[in-house]
N, C-alpha and C positions, 0 to 999 in steps of 0.2 A: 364447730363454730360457737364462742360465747356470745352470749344474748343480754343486753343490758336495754331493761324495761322502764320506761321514767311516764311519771303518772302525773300530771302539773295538780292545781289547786282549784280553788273558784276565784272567778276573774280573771284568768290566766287562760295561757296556752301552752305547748309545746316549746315554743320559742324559747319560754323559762330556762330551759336547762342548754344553754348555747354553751355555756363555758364546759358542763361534763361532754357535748357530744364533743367539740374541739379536744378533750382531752382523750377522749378512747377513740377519735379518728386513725380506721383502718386497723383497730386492735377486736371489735366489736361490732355485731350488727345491732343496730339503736332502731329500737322502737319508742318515740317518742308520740303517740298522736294527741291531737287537740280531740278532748273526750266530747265525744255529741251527745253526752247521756252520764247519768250519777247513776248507773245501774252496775252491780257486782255481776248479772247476768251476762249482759255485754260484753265487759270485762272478759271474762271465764271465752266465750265463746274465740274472742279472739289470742286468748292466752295458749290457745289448743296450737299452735304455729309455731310454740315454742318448746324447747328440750327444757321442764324445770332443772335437772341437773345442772345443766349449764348457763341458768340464767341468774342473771341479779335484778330483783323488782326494788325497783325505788319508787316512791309515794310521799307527795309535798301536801301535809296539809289534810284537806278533802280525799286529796290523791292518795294519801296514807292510809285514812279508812278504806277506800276499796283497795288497797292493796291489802287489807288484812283481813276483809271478806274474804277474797280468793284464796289467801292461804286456809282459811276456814273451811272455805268450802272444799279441800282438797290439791289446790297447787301447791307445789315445794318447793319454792325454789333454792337455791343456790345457797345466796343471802339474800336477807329481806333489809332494807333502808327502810327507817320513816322518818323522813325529816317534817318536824316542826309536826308532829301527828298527837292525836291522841284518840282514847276510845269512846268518847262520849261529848258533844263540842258544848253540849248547854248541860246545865245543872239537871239533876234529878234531885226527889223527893232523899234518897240514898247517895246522893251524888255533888258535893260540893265545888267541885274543882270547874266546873264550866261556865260560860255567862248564861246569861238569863235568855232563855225563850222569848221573851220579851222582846229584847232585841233585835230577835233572827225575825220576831213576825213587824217590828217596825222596820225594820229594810225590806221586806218581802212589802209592805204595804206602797213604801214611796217607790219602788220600780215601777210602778203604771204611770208615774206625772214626771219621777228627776233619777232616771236608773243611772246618766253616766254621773250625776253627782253621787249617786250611793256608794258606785265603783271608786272615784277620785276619794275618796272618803277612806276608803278601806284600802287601798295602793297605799295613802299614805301615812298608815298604823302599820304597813310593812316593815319595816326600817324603824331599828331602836334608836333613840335621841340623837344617839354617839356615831350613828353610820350615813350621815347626812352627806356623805362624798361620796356616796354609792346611789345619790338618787337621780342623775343620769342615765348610769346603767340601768339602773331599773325601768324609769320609764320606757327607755326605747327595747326591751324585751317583753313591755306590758301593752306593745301599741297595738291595740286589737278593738273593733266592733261586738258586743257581745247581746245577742237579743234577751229583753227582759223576762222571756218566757224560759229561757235556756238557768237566766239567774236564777231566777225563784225555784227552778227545780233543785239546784244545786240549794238554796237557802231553806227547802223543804228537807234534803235528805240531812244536813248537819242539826235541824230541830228535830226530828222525827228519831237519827239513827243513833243507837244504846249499844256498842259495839261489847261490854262489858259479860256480856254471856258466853263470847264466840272464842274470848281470847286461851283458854282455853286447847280450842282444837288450833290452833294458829301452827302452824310447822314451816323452819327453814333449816337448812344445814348453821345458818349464822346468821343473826337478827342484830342491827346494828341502829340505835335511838341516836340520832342528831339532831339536838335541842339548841337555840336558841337563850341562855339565859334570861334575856331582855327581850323575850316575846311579849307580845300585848295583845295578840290576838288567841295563843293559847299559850299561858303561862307556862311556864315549866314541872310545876306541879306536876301533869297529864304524864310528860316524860317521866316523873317520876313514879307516877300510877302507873304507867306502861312497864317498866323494869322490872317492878315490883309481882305486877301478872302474870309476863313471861322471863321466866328464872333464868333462861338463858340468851336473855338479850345484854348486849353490851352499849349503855349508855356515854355518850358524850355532847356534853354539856359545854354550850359555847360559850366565854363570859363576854360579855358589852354584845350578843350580837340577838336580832330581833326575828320574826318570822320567814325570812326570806337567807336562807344559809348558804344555800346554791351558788347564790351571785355574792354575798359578803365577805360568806370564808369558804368558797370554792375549794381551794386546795386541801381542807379537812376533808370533807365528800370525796375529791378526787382520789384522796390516798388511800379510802375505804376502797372504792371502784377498784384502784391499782393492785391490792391485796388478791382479790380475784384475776384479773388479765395477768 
């Protein structure tokens, strides 16, 4: 049985990925859950359920860095997806390509007084200038309650996590980068630091489209997916 693994973002859920589960309905057993935790440990423990040979792990985002913990720490799967990912989401002292720290600690600040404005904020850097007819879908795939203690942990681990040491041990039969051109949340740059890291990933670069590639250009992802089914 193939196993396709989908790993949503922050501020998100499972729900994200409606258009891939629709498209491998009854080709595919989907694990998509809504993550109770940014922990790679979590992860791993429930990744044990699966055949790596026979899985594809996709990772949006957030979801991209822990999907490339677990390949670090030893899963292998199939092919590995990172849409809209990179290895390092804020800048370092050696590290140019991320936003400012700053940032991630002023939204972690205002989630105790206006956490669903932080959210409506960041929903709507989703979506690059030119994809504003896809902001329907979006919202009603984003309708969710999320507690601010759940946020901050997700806006502790993208300031804190430095993925740039691990990338290295990262292993899949076939690693496959779908970027966003017109992201604004993480440039494309990152994708291109990612390519660059691991020699044997195949980058695709989406031009007009923004962080959210799932639902914009769906059928690029889905044709990945279909490679494997």
């Amino acid at each position: 049985m193939k196993h396709l693994v989908l790993l949503h973002g922050w501020a998100a859920n499972g729900r994200i990925w409606e258009k891939q589960e629709a498209f491998v309905a009854h080709k595919a057993q989907v694990w998509a859950p809504d993550l109770p935790v940014w922990e790679a440990g979590w992860l791993m423990d429930n990744l044990r359920a699966f055949d790596p040979a026979d899985t594809v792990l996709v990772g949006w985002s957030l979801g991209g860095m822990l999907a490339l913990e677990a390949c670090a720490l030893g899963f292998k799967p199939r092919i590995l997806v990172l849409v809209s990912a990179c290895a390092s989401f804020c800048r370092r002292p050696d590290y140019s390509l991320g936003i400012s720290a700053a940032v991630v600690r002023g939204m972690r600040q205002r989630l105790r007084s206006e956490a669903k404005q932080v959210v409506q904020e960041f929903h709507q850097q989703l979506l690059a200038p030119g994809e504003a007819d896809w902001q329907n879908d979006l919202e009603k795939l984003l309708l969710q309650e999320f507690t601010p203690e759940w946020l901050a942990q997700g806006l502790d681990y993208l300031r804190a996590q430095d993925l740039r040491g691990i990338l290295p041990e990262v292993e899949a039969r076939d690693i496959v980068l779908l970027h966003g051109r017109r992201d604004r949340i993480i440039p494309a740059g990152q994708a291109y630091y990612l390519r660059d890291q691991l020699p044997e990933a195949r980058l695709v670069l989406l031009p007009g489209a923004g962080h959210a590639p799932m639902i914009t250009c769906s059928s690029t992802l889905n044709e990945v997916l279909a490679e494997f089914l």
